[in-house]
C-alpha positions, 0 to 999 in steps of 0.5 A, a space after each residue: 500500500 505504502 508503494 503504491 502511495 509512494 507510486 502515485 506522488 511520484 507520478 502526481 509530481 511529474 505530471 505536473 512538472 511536465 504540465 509547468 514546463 509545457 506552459 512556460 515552453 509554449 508561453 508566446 510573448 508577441 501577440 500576432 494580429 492574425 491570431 487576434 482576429 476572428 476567423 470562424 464566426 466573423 465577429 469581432 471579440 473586442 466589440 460590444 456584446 450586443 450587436 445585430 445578429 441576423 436571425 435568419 442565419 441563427 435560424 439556419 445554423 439551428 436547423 442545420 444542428 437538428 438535421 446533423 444529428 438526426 443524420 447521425 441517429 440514422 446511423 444505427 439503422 443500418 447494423 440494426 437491419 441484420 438485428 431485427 426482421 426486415 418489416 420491422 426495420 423497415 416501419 423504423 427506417 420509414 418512420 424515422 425518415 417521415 419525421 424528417 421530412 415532416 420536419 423539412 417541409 414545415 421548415 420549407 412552408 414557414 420560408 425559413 430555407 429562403 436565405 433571401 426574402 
């Protein structure tokens, strides 16, 4: 017991003399204007907070995270085929395939694809 004690304040203390030397090693002193800059969502940090948004591409964007993860809910649809009978992963893969079209056209009727309006 007292060796593994002894094991385990041994590795505690050079993780984290590893972990000091990582951050002083990786420490950068000149701050580039490039990496100061937004590259992903096109807004600046140091601006104000409220700022106007649009919406639409709100909108958009939350569509888009539904669909994403409903297309990777559809994945394990395909083992479950040589798991359960053909009719019934049949009425699983149609149902789940309607509740996504369901979804697309409302989306579709309420004009919220139209990037433009």
């Amino acid at each position: 017991m007292i060796l593994l004690l002894n094991l385990f304040i041994i590795f505690f203390f050079i993780s984290n003399i590893f972990m000091i030397l990582a951050l002083i090693i990786s420490k950068k002193s000149l701050m580039d204007r490039e990496k100061c800059s937004p590259f992903e969502c096109g807004f600046d940090p140091k601006s104000l907070a409220r700022i106007p948004f649009s919406l639409h591409f709100f909108l958009i964007t939350v569509i888009f995270l539904i669909f994403d993860v409903e297309i990777a809910l559809i994945f394990p649809i395909i083992p479950l085929f040589k798991i359960v009978n053909f009719i019934i992963w049949t009425k699983i893969s149609m149902f789940f395939i309607l509740m996504l079209l369901i979804g697309l056209f409302h989306e579709w009727n309420q004009n919220m694809l139209n990037w433009i309006n």
